[in-house]
Structure formats: structure tokens, C-alpha cells
N, C-alpha and C positions, 0 to 999 in steps of 0.2 A: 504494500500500500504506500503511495506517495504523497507526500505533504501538501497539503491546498494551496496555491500558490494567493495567498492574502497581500492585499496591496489596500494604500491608502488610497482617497478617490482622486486624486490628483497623480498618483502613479499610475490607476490604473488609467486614465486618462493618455499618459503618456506610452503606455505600451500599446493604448488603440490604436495610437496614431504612429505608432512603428509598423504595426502592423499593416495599418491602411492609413497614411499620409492624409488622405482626402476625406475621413470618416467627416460625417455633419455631428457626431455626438460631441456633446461640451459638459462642461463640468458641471455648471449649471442643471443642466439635464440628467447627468449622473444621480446627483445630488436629490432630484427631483422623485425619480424615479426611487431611491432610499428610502423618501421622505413617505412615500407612496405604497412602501410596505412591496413594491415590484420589484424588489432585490434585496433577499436577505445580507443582516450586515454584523459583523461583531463591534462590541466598543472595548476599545483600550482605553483606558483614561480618556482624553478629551478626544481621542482620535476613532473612527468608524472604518473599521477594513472590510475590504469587501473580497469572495473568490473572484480572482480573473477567472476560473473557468465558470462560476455560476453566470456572471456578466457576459462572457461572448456565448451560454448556451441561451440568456434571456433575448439577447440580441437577435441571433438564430429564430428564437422560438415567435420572439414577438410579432414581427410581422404575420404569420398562419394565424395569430390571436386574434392580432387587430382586421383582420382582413373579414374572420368568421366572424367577429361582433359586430358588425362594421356592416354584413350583409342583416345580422339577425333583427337590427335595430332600423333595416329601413321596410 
């Protein structure tokens, strides 16, 4: 079993944008999405880590979500 790779939201941030230079997410958004109970998060002291892999599987996942609520609500 290997260790969750926990990042602050501002690292994970910048690993997104390693990853995809051009992503539109921003920290703001990160942050949003936390607040929103849409990404689990642990607190260390004053600080909220989040998985990088939970984050790029919500990412993944999110668009199939929003697309199916998105038809069910019109």
C-alpha cells in the first residue's frame, strides 16, 4: 500500500498545472469546491491537505456528474 500523496491546496494547484499548463482550475475554485464538502480534506493545524489522487479522480469524475444533473434538472 502506498502513501496518499496529501498536498496543500496551493500545491496541489501547482502540480495541476504541471501536469496541464493550460488547466482553467484556480485556487479559488479548489478552495470552493472544499468548502462545498466536493473534496474530502484533512486539517493540520491551520492548514487543509487534500489527496492529489482524490482531486484528479473528482476532476475525472465531475464532468459525467454534472452533465447527468444537468440533463435530470431540465
Amino acid at each position: 500500500m502506498s502513501a496518499p500523496r496529501m498536498r496543500t491546496l496551493p500545491e496541489a494547484i501547482k502540480e495541476i498545472k504541471s501536469l496541464d499548463p493550460d488547466t482553467a482550475l484556480t485556487l479559488t475554485a479548489l478552495r470552493r469546491m472544499v468548502k462545498n464538502g466536493e473534496l474530502p480534506y484533512t486539517a493540520i493545524a491551520s492548514k487543509r491537505l487534500i489527496s492529489l489522487d482524490n482531486l484528479l479522480n473528482a476532476l475525472q469524475l465531475g464532468n459525467s456528474q454534472t452533465d447527468s444533473e444537468s440533463k435530470s434538472r431540465k
